[in-house]
C-alpha positions as YAML, in Angstrom:
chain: A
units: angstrom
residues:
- id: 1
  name: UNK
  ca: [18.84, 28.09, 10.11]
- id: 2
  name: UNK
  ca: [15.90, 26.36, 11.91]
- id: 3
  name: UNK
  ca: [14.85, 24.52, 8.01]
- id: 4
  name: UNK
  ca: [18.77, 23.56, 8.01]
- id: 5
  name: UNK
  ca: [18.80, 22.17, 11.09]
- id: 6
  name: UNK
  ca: [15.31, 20.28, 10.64]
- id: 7
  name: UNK
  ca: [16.19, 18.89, 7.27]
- id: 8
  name: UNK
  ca: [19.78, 18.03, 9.02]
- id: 9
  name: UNK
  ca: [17.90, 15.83, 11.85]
- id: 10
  name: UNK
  ca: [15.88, 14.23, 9.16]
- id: 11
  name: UNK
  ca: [18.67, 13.11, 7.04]
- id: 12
  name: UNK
  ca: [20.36, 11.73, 10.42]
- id: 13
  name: UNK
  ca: [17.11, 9.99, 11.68]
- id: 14
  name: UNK
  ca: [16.91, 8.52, 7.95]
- id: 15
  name: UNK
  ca: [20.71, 7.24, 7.90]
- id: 16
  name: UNK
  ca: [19.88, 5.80, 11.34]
- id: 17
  name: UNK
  ca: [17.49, 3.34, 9.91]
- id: 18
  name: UNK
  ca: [19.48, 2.63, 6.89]
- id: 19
  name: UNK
  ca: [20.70, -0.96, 6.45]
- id: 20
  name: UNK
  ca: [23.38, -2.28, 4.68]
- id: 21
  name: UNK
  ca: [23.61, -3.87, 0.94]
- id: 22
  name: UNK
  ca: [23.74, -7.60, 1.91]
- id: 23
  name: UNK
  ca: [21.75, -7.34, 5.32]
- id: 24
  name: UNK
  ca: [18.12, -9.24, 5.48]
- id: 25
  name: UNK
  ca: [15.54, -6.85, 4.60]
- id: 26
  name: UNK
  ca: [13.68, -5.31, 7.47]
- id: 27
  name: UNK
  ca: [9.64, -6.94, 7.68]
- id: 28
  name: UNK
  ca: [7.22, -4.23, 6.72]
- id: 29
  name: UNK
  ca: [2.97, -4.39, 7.46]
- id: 30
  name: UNK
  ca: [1.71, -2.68, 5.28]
- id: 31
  name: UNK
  ca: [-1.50, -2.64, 3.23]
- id: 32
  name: UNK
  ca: [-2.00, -2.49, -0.47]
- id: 33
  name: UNK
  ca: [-4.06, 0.17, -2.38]
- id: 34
  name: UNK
  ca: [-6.66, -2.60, -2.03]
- id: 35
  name: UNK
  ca: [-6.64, -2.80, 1.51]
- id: 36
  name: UNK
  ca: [-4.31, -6.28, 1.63]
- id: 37
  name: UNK
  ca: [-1.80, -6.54, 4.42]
- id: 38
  name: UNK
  ca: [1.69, -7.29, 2.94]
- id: 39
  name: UNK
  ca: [4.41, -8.64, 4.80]
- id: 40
  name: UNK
  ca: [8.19, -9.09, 3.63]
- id: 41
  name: UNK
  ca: [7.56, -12.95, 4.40]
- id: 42
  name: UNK
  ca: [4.98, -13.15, 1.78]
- id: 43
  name: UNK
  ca: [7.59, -13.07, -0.59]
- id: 44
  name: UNK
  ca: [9.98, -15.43, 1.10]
- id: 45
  name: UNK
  ca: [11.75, -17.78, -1.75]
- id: 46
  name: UNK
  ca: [10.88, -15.29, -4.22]
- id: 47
  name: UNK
  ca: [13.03, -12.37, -5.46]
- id: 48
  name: UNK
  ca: [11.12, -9.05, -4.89]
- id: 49
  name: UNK
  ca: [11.68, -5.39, -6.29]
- id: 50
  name: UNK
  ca: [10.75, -2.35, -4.47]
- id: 51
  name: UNK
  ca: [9.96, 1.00, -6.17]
- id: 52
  name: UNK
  ca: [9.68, 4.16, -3.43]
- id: 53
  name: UNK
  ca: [7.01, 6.65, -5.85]
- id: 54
  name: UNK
  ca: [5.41, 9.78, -5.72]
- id: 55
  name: UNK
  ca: [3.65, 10.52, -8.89]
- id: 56
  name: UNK
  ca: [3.97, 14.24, -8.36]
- id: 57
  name: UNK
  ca: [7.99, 14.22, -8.21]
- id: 58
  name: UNK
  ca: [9.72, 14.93, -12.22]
- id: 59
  name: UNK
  ca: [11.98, 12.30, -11.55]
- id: 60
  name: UNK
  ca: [8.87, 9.47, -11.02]
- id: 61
  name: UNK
  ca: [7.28, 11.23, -14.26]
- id: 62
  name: UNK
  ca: [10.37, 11.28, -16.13]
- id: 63
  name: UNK
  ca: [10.13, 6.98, -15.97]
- id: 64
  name: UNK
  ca: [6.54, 6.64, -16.08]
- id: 65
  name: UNK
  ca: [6.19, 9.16, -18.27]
- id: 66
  name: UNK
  ca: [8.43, 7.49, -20.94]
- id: 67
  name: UNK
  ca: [7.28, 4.24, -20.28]
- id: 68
  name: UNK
  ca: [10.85, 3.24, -18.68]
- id: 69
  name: UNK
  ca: [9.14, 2.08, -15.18]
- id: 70
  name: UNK
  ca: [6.81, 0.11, -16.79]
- id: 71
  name: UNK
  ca: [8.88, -1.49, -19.19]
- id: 72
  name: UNK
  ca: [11.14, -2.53, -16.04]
- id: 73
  name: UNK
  ca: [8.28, -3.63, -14.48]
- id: 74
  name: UNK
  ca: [7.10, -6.01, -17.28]
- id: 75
  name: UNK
  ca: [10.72, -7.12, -17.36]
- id: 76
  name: UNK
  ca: [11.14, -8.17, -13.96]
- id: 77
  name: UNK
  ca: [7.98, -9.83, -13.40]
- id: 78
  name: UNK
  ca: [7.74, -12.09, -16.78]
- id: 79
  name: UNK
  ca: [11.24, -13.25, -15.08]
- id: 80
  name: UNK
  ca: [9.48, -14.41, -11.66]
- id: 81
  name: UNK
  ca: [10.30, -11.18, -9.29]
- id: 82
  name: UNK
  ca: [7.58, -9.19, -7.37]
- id: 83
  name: UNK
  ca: [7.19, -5.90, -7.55]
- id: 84
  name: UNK
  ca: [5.97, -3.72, -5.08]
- id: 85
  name: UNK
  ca: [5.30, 0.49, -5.30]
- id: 86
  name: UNK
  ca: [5.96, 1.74, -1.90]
- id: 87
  name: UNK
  ca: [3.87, 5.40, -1.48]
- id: 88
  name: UNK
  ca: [5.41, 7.12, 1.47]
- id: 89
  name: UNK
  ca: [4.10, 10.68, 1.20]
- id: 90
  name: UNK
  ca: [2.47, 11.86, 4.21]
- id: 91
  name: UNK
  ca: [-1.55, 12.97, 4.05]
- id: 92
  name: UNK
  ca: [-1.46, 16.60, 2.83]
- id: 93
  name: UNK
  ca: [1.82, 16.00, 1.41]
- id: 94
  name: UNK
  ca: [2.74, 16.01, -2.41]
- id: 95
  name: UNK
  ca: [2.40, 12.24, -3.96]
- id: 96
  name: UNK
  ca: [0.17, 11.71, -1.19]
- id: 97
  name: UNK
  ca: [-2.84, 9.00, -2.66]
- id: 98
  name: UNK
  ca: [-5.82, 6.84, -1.82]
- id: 99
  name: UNK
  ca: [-6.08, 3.47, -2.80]
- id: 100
  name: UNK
  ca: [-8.77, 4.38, -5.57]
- id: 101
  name: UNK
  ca: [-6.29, 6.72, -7.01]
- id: 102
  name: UNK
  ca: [-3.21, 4.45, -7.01]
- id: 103
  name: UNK
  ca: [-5.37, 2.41, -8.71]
- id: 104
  name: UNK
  ca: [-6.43, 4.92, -11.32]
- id: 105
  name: UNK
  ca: [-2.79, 6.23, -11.72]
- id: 106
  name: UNK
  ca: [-1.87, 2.62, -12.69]
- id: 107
  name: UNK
  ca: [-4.46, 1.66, -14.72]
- id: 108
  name: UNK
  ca: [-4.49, 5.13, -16.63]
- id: 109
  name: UNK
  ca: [0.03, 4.77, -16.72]
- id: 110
  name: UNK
  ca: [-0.38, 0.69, -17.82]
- id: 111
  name: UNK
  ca: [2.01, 0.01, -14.88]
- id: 112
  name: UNK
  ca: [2.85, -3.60, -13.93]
- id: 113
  name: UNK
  ca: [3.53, -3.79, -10.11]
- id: 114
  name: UNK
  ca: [2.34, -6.75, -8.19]
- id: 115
  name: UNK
  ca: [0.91, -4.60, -5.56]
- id: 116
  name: UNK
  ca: [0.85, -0.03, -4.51]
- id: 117
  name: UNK
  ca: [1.91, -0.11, -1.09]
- id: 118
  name: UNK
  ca: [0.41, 3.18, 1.00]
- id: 119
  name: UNK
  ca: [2.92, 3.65, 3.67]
- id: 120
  name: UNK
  ca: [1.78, 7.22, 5.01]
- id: 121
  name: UNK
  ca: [2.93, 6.48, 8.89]
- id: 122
  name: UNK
  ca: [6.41, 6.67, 6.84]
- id: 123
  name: UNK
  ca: [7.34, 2.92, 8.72]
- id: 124
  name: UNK
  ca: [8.44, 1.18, 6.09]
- id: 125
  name: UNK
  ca: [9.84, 4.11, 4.13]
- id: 126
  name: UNK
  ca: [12.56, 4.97, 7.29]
- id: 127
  name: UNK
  ca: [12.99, 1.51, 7.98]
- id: 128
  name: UNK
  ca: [14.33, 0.99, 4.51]
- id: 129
  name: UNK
  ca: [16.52, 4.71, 4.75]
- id: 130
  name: UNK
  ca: [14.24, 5.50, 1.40]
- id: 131
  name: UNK
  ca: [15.28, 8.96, 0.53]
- id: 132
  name: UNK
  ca: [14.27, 9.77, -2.61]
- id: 133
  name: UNK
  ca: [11.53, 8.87, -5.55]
- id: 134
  name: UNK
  ca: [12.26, 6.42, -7.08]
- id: 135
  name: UNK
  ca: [14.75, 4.81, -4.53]
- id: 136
  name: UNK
  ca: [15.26, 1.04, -5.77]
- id: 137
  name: UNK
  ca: [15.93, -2.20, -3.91]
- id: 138
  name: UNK
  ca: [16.09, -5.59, -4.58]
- id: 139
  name: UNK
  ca: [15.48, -8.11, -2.29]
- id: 140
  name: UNK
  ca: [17.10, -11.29, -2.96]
- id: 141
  name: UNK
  ca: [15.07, -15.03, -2.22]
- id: 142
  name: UNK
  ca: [16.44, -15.15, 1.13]
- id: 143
  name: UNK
  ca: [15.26, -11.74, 2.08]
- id: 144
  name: UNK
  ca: [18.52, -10.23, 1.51]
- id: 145
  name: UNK
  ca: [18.79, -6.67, 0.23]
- id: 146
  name: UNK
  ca: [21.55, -7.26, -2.94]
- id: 147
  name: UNK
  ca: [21.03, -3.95, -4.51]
- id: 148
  name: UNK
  ca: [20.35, -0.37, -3.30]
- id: 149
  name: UNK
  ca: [20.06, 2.91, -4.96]
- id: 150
  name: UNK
  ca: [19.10, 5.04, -8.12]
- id: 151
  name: UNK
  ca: [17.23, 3.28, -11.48]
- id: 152
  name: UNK
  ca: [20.21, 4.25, -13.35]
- id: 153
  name: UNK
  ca: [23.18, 6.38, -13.70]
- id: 154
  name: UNK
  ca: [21.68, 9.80, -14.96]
- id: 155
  name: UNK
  ca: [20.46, 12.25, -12.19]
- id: 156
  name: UNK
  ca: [18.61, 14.32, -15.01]
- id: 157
  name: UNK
  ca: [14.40, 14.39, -15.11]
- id: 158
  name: UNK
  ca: [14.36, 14.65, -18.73]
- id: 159
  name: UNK
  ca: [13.34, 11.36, -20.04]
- id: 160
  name: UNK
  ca: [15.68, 11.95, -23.24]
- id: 161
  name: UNK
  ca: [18.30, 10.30, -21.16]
- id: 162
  name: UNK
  ca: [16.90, 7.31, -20.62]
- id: 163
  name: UNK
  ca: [18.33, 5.81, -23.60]
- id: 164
  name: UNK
  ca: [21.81, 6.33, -22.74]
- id: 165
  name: UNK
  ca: [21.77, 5.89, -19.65]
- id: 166
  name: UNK
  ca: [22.79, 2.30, -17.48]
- id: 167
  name: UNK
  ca: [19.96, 0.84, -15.64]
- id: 168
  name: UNK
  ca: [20.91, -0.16, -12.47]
- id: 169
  name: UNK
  ca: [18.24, -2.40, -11.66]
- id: 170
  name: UNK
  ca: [18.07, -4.61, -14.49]
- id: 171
  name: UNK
  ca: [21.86, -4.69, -14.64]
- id: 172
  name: UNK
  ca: [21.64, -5.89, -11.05]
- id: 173
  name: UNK
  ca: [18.58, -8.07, -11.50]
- id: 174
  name: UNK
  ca: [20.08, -9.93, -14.31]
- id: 175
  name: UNK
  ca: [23.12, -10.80, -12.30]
- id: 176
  name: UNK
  ca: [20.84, -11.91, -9.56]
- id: 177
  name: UNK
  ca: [19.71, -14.03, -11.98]
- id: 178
  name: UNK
  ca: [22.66, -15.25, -13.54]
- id: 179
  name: UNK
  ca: [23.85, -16.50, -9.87]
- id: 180
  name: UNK
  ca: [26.52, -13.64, -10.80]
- id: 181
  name: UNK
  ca: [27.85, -11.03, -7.59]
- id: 182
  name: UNK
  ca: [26.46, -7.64, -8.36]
- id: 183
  name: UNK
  ca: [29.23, -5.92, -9.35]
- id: 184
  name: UNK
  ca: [27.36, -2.63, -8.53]
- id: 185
  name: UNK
  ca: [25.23, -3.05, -5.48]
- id: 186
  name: UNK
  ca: [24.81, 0.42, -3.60]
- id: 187
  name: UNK
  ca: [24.12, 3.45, -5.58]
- id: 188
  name: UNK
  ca: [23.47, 7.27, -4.72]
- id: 189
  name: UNK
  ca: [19.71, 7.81, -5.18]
- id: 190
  name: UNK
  ca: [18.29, 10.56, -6.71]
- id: 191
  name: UNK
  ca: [14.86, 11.96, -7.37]
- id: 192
  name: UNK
  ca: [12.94, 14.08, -4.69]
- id: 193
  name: UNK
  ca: [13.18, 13.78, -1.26]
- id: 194
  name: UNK
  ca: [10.72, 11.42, -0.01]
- id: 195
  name: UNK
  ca: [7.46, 13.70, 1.68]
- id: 196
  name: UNK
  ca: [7.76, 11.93, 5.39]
- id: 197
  name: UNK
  ca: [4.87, 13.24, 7.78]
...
């Protein structure tokens, strides 16, 4: 009863810092696995991607993995977005990383994101009502969230499905794009449940 109730008050304590698909995008302070300070204005006039990751959950492994993520990655950036991996996992929790090893982890997986963000204080994480790895956003050039939710529309881990499967992101991105409305803006995430302190 008392894990019920605990995971219960999460959940609610998550929701309560959930914003809204079409609502600015809440600043963040938060430093790179280099050490750099990144702020959401850094990226003002530019359209921005973030990735929620923990390179211990099946989910993350099922897109890195299979080169999916990286692909994305690759994508998005050649067509002018940012892309940043936000780490929330507490210290002593799974998906939990240094800066050294984000670093290793994307040299040794050939990702492609503009910067690893190490939120362990979970700020950024709740702020954003990230609940699960991956959990996707995109932030539009005037710091608008326009899409929130899964990578696509298959809540399996087994990268087979990739291939059929609709990729939310890119879908959305290239609308963005396009100066199209994103017909499918807010998604259920899936993945593991992100490993807040």
């Amino acid at each position: 009863m008392k894990s019920f109730l605990s995971v219960l008050l999460m959940l609610t304590c998550l929701n309560a810092f959930a914003m809204k698909t079409g609502e600015k995008a809440p600043d963040f302070a938060v430093a790179d696995s280099k050490g750099k300070i990144h702020h959401l204005s850094d990226y003002a006039g530019k359209n921005l991607v973030l990735e929620w990751h923990n390179q211990g959950c099946p989910y993350v492994k099922k897109h890195y993995d299979s080169g999916n993520m990286q692909k994305i990655q690759k994508e998005l950036t050649e067509k002018g977005f940012a892309w940043l991996t936000v780490i929330s996992s507490a210290k002593g929790k799974q998906g939990y990383v240094t800066g050294k090893e984000a670093d290793t982890y994307v040299k040794n997986k050939n990702a492609n994101p503009t910067a690893v963000l190490l939120d362990a204080d979970g700020k950024m994480g709740k702020a954003y009502g990230a609940k699960t790895t991956p959990h996707m956003f995109l932030i539009d050039k005037s710091s608008n969230v326009v899409y929130q939710g899964a990578i696509d529309n298959n809540d399996s881990s087994d990268k087979e499905d990739i291939a059929t499967s609709k990729n939310h992101v890119t879908a959305a991105a290239n609308e963005l794009l396009a100066g199209k409305k994103i017909s499918e803006d807010t998604t259920r995430p899936y993945g593991c449940g992100v490993k807040y302190e």
